[in-house]
N, C-alpha and C positions, 0 to 999 in steps of 0.2 A: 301215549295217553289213552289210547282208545283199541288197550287188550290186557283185559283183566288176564290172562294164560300168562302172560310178560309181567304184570306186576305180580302175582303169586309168585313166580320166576325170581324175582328180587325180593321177595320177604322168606321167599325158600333158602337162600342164600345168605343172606342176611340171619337167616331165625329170629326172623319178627314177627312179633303176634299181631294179629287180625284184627288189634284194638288202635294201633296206631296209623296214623294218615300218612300219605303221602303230600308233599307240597310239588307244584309245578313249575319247571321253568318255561317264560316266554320271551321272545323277542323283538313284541311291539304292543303297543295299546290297544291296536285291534282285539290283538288274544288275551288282552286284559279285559277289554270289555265285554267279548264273548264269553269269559268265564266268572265276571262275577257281576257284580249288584250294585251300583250306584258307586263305585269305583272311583267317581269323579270328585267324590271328596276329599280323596287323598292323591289326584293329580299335582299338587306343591309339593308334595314328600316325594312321589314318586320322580317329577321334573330335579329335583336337588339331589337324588341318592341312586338312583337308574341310571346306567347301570350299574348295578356294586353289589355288595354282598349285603344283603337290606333283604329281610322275606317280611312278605306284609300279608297280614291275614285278613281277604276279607269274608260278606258273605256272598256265599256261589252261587249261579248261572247253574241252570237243570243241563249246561251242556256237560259240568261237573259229574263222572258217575259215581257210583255211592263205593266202589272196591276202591276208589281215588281218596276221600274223603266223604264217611258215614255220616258226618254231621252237617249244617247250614254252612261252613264255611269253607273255605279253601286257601292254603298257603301259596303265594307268587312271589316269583326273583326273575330279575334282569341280568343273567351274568354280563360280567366285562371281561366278557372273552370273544372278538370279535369270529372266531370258527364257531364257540358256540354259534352265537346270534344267525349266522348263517344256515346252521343246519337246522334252528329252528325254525329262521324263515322258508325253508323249504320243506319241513316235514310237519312242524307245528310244535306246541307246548309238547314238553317229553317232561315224566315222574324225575323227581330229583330225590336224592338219599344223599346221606353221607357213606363213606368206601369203608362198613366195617361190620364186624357182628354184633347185633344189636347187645346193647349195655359193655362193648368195648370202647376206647377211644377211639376217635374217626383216623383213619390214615390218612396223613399227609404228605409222604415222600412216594415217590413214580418206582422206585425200584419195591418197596414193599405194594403197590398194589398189583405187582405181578403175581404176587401168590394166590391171586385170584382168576391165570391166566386160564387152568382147565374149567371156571366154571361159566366165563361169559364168556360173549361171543365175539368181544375185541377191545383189546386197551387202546386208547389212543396217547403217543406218549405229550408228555406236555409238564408243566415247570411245576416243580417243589411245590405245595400251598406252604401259606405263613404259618397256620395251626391254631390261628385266632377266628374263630366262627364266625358266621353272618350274624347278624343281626337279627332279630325274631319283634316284629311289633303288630301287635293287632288293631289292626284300624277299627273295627265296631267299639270297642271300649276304650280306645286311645290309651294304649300300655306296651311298654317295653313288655316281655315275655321272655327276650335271651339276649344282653346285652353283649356285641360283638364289636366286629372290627368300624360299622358304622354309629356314628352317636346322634339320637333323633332329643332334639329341642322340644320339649313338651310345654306348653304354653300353661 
């Protein structure tokens, strides 16, 4: 999270333009609350869907840099993958993308994102995804954005 050289690195790779964010993964409310703004009003959403595949936008904390996300806000997930959560609790929020070139579909099988093996700096290997995306909801304006594999009850 804290080297713009590394995320140019993954939009150089990617070939994503300069206009699209990145969203964060974190692996506690600490680093929730360090990186956004009144967060606490969607501590019920996050307590029922955390962790899961659920990215919730809110608005960002100045500890947000702007090569992360150019505008007031910022996207957060909780994966439930318990190596994740570890390596975040040890290193901190780290930039999340999906594994593919921008405007292809995301990869989801372990044996195709080896053809990405010469351009980073390590696969980890690890199980199939389903290929049903996360969930995308904006807490500022309470709205679905990409309805995924989690379903948020809107009142």
């Amino acid at each position: 999270m804290n080297s713009e050289k590394a995320a140019q690195r993954i939009k150089d790779i990617k070939n994503r333009g300069s206009e699209k964010y990145f969203s964060l993964l974190v692996s506690n409310m600490k680093q929730v609350d360090e990186l956004t703004v009144n967060s606490f009003d969607s501590y019920a959403l996050i307590n029922e869907h955390w962790p899961g595949a659920l990215t919730i936008i809110f608005k960002k904390s100045d500890k947000v840099k702007e090569y992360i996300s150019p505008s007031d806000t910022v996207g957060l997930r909780m994966p439930d993958c318990k190596k994740t959560l570890k390596v975040l609790d040890k290193f901190g929020p780290m930039i999340m993308t999906s594994l593919n070139k921008s405007g292809e579909p995301p990869i989801t099988k372990y044996i195709d994102a080896l053809k990405y093996l010469d351009k980073v700096d390590y696969i980890v290997k690890g199980k199939d995804l389903s290929g049903i995306p996360s969930t995308v909801y904006d807490a500022i304006n309470g709205k679905v954005l990409r309805e995924g594999s989690v379903k948020i009850k809107l009142f």
